[in-house]
C-alpha positions as CSV (number, residue, x, y, z in Angstrom):
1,X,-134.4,98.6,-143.1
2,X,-135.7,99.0,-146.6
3,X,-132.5,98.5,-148.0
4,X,-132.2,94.5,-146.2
5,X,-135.9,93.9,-147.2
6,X,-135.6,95.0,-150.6
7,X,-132.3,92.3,-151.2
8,X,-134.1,89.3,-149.4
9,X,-136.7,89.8,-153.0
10,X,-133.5,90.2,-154.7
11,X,-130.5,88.5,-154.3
12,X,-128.6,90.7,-156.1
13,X,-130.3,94.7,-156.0
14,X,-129.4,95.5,-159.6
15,X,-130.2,99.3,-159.4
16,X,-128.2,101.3,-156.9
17,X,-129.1,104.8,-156.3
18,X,-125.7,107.3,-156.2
19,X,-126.0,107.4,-152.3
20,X,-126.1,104.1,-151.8
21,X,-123.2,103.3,-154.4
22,X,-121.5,105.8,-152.8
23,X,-121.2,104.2,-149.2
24,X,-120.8,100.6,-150.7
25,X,-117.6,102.3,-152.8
26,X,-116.3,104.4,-149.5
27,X,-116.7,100.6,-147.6
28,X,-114.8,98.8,-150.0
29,X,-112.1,101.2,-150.7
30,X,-111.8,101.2,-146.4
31,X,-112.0,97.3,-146.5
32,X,-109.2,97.3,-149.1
33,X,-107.3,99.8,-147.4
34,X,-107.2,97.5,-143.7
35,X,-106.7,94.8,-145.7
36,X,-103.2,96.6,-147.4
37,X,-101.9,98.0,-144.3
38,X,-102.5,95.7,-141.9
């Protein structure tokens, strides 16, 4: 994945396209969500 390759250069990817920021909000919201309920 470009994605995994790109943040081995980088530690921390700095510039997030909308898509991507998108799934890494949807993931956190669900992580936070489990982590309430259950």
């Amino acid at each position: 994945m470009t994605l995994h390759a790109r943040s081995v250069k980088k530690p921390l990817p700095l510039k997030l396209s909308k898509h991507q920021a998108r799934m890494l909000n949807k993931l956190t919201k669900a992580l936070t969500i489990r982590q309430q309920y259950h």
